[in-house]
C-alpha positions in Angstrom: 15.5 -11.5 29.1 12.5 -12.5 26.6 13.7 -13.8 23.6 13.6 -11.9 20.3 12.0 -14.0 17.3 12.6 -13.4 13.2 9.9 -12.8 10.4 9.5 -14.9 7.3 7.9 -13.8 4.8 6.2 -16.9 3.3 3.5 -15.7 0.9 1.7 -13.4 -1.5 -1.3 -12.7 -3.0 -3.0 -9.7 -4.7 -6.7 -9.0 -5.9 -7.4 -6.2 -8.9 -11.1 -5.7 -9.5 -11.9 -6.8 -13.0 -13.5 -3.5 -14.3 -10.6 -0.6 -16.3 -11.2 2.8 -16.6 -9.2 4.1 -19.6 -7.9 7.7 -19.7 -10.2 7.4 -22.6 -13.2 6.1 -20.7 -12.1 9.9 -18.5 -12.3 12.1 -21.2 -15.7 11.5 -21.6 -16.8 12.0 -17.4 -14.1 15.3 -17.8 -12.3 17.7 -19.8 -8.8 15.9 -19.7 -7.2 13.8 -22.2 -5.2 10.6 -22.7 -2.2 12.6 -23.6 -2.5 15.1 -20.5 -2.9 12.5 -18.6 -0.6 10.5 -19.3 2.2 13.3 -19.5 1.5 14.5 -16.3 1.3 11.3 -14.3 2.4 7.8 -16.5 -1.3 6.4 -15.9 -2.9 5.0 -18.6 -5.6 2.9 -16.5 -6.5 1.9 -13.5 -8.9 -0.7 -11.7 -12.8 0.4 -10.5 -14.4 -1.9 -8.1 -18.2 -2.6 -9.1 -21.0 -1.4 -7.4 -21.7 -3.3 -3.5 -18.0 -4.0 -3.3 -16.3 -3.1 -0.5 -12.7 -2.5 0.5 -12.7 -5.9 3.0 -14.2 -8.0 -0.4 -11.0 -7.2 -2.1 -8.9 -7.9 0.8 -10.4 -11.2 1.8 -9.5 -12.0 -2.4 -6.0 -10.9 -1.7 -5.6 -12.8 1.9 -7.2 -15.9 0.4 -4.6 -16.0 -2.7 -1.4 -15.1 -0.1 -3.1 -17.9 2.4 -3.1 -20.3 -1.0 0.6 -19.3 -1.7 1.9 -19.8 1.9 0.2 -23.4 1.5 -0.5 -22.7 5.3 -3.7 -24.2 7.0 -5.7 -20.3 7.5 -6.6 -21.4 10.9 -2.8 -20.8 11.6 -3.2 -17.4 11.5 -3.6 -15.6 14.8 -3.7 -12.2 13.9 -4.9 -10.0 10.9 -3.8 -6.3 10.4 -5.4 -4.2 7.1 -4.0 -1.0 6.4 -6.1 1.3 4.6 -7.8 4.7 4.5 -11.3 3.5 2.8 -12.5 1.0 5.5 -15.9 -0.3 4.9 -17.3 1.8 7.8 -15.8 3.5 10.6 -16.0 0.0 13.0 -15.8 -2.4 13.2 -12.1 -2.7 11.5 -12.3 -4.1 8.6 -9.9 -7.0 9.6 -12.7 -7.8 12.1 -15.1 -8.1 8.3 -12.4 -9.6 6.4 -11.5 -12.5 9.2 -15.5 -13.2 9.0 -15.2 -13.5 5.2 -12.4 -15.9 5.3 -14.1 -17.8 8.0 -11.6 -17.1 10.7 -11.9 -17.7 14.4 -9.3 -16.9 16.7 -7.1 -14.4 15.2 -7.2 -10.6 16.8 -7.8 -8.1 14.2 -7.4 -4.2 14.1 -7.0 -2.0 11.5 -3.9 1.0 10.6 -4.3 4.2 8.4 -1.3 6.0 7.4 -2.7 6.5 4.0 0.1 5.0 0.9 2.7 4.4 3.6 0.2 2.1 5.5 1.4 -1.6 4.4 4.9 -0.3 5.3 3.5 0.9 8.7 1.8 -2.5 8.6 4.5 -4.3 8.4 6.5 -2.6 11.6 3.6 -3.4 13.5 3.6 -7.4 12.8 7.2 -7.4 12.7 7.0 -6.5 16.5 4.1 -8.1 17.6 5.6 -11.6 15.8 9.1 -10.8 17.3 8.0 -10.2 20.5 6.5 -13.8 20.6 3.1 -12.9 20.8 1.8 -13.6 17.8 3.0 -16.9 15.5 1.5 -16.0 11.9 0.1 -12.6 10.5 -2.5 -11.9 7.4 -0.9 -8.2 7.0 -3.0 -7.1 4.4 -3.1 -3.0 2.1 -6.6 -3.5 0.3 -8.6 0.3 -1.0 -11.5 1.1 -3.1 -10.4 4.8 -3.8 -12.8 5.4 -6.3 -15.5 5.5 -3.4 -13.5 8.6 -2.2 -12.7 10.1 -5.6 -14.3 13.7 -6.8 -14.9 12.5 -10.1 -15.5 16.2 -11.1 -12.3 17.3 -10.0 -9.8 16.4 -13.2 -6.9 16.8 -11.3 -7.1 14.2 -8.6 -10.0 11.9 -10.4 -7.2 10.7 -13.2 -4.7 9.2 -10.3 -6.4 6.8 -8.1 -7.4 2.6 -8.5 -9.0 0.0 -6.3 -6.8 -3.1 -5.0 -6.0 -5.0 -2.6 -2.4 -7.4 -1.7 -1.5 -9.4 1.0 1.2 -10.9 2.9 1.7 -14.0 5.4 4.6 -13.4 8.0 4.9 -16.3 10.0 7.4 -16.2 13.5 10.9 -17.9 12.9 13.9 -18.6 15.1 15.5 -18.1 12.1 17.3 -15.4 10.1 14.6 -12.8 9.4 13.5 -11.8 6.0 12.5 -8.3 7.6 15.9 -6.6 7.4 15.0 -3.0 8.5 12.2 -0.4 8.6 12.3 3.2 8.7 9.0 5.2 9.2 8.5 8.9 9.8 5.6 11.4 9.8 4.8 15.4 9.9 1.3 16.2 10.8 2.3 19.9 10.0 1.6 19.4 6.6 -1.9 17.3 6.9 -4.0 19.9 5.0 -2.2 19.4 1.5 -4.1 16.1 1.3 -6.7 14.6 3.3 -10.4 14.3 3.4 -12.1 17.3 5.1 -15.3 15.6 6.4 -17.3 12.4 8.3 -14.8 12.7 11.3 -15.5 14.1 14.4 -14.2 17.4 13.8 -16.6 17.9 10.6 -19.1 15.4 11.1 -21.1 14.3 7.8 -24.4 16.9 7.3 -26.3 18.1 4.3 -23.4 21.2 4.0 -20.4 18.8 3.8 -22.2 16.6 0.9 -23.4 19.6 -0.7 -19.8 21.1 -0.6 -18.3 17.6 -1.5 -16.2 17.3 1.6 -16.1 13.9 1.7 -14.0 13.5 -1.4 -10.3 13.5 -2.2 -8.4 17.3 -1.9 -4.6 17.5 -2.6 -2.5 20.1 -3.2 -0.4 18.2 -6.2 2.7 20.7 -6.4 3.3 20.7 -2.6 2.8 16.6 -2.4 4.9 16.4 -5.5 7.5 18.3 -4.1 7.7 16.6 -0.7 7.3 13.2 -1.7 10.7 13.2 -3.8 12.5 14.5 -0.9 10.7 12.0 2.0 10.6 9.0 0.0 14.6 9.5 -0.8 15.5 10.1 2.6 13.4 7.1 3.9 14.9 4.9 1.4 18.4 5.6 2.8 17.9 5.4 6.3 16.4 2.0 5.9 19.3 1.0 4.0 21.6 2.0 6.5 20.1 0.5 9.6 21.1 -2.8 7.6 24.3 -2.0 6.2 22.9 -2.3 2.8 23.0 0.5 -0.5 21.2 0.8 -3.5 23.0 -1.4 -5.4 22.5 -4.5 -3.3 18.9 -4.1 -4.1 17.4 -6.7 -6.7 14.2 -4.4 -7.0 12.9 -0.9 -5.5 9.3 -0.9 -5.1 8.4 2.7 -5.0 5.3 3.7 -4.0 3.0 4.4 -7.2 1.5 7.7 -7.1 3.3 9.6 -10.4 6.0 8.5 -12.9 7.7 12.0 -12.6 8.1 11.5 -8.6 9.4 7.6 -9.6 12.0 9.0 -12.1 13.2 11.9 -9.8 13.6 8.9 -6.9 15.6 6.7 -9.4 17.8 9.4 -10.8 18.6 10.5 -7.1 19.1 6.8 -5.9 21.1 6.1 -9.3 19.1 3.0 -9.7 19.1 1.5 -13.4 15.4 1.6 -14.6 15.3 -2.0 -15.1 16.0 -2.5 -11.2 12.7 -0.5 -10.4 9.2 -2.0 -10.3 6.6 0.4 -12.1 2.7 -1.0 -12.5 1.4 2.4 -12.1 0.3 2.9 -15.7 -1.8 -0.3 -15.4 -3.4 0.3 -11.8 -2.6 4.4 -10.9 -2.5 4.7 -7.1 -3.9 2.5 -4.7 -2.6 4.1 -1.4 -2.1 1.1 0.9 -2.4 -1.4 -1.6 0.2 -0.3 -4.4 4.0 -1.8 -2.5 2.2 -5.5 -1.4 0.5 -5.4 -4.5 3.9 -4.7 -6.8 5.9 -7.4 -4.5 3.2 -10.2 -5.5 3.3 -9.4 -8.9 7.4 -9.5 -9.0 7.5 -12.9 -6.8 4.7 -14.5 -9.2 6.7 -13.0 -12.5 9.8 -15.4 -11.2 11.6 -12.1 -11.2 13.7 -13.2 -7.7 15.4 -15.5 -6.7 16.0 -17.3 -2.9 18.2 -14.0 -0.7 17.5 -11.3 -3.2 16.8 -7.9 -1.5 13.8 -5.3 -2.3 12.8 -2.1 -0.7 9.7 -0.7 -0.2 9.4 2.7 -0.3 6.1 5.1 0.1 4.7 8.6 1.0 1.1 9.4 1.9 -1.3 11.7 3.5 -0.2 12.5 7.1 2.1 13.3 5.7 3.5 10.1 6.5 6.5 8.3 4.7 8.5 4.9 5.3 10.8 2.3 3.7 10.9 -1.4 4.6 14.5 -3.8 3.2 13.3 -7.5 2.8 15.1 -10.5 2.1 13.1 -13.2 -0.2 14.1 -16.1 1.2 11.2 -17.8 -0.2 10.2 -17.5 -4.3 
């Protein structure tokens, strides 16, 4: 029988373009306000990558910070994962771009897209390929540049959404691992309340499809709204019981951050004290794959844990697609 390895988690690192765009700076590109805004989702700003950058520049930032964190030699690394639903282009992966920009040799490299859930979805996939003892050290990275992909005519979706990218080293241990337990679910039923219509093969990009701005952002709020209370809860429960854990164990729940009102319904349902859930929403808005790697760097560099304190991640994204991941830190 083939023996069964643990995951550390050994390092961090996040990347936020420099450039903010207020919810002032909005109401001059549309007819929205700070106050609207801000009632309606708890954004105040949010990050805009500059002009030429791509989605695998921010990520290589992110993996060379985590990389710097682990104090690990990069050449260690043997395989590089990027969730994301903004890829540079549609291939190569953008691992395959962000292992060339970090001068990487040997590592294989592939790319996963289940939209704000994808670092979580990440992180089941190196947890198996590590365990399995394929694999020794992964660059799991969630890296976007949403603003590419925003309608910035449309005021309802163009106030929500930020460029970023995180990262995370997870090295193979024989040890205890920090991964503690992962639940991940999905109904492509409801794939129609948010998605991007066109430039796949089913509507390929044409004059009609840029003329009808297809190739932008649509979302039906209320029905996402709705669903990701209900999903997100559910997820974080079932990953709490596959390791005997509750709410109250947790040092920190990292919700995914896509709406303050969807965060307080989760933490009035979980009975979570406020001060036990990490919020950086009103500084970034939502960065889809980006926004859980990018909160847990910020809590581990803000000395907010200590060695054996437990987090969740929790998230819900286009798909739909939903997930929750219990980690111990073992290492601060």
């Amino acid at each position: 029988m083939n023996k069964t390895f643990g995951v550390k988690l050994t390092g961090t690192g996040s990347y936020l373009p420099e450039k903010i765009l207020t919810n002032s700076d909005l109401e001059k590109i549309v007819e929205t306000s700070d106050e609207w805004i801000t009632e309606r989702t708890g954004i105040k700003e949010r990050r805009i990558a500059d002009k030429g950058i791509a989605t695998s520049d921010l990520a290589a930032e992110a993996a060379k910070r985590a990389i710097a964190d682990a104090k690990i030699d990069p050449n260690e690394i043997d395989l590089i994962i990027v969730a994301t639903v903004t890829p540079d282009m549609i291939f190569p992966s953008t691992a395959c771009l962000v292992q060339k920009k970090i001068g990487l040799k040997k590592a294989a490299c592939f790319d996963i897209e289940a939209a704000c859930t994808g670092f979580i979805y990440g992180l089941a996939c190196a947890r198996g390929m590590l365990s399995a003892g394929d694999f020794n050290t992964c660059l799991l990275i969630g890296a976007e540049t949403l603003s590419r992909v925003t309608d910035w005519q449309d005021r309802n979706t163009c106030v929500l959404f930020g460029d970023g990218a995180g990262a995370a080293i997870l090295k193979r241990t024989e040890e205890e691992s920090d991964i503690l337990a992962i639940h991940l679910d999905a109904d492509g039923t409801y794939s129609k309340i948010l998605e991007i219509p066109a430039g796949g093969s089913m509507t390929p990009a044409s004059e009609e499809t840029v003329k009808n701005r297809m190739h932008f952002m649509k979302m039906d709020g209320k029905e996402v709204f709705k669903l990701a209370v209900i999903k997100m809860m559910k997820a974080a429960q079932k990953a709490l019981e596959k390791c005997h854990k509750k709410p109250e164990d947790l040092a920190f729940l990292i919700p995914h951050q896509a709406n303050m009102r969807i965060i307080n319904a989760l933490i009035e349902r979980m009975k979570l004290p406020k001060e036990k859930v990490y919020i950086n929403l009103d500084r970034y808005g939502n960065i889809s794959a980006a926004t859980t790697i990018i909160a847990l760097d910020e809590i581990r560099k803000q000395n907010k844990l200590k060695p054996g304190d437990i987090v969740e991640l929790v998230a819900f994204g286009g798909g739909l697609t939903w997930g929750a991941a219990v980690i111990r830190v073992s290492q601060v």
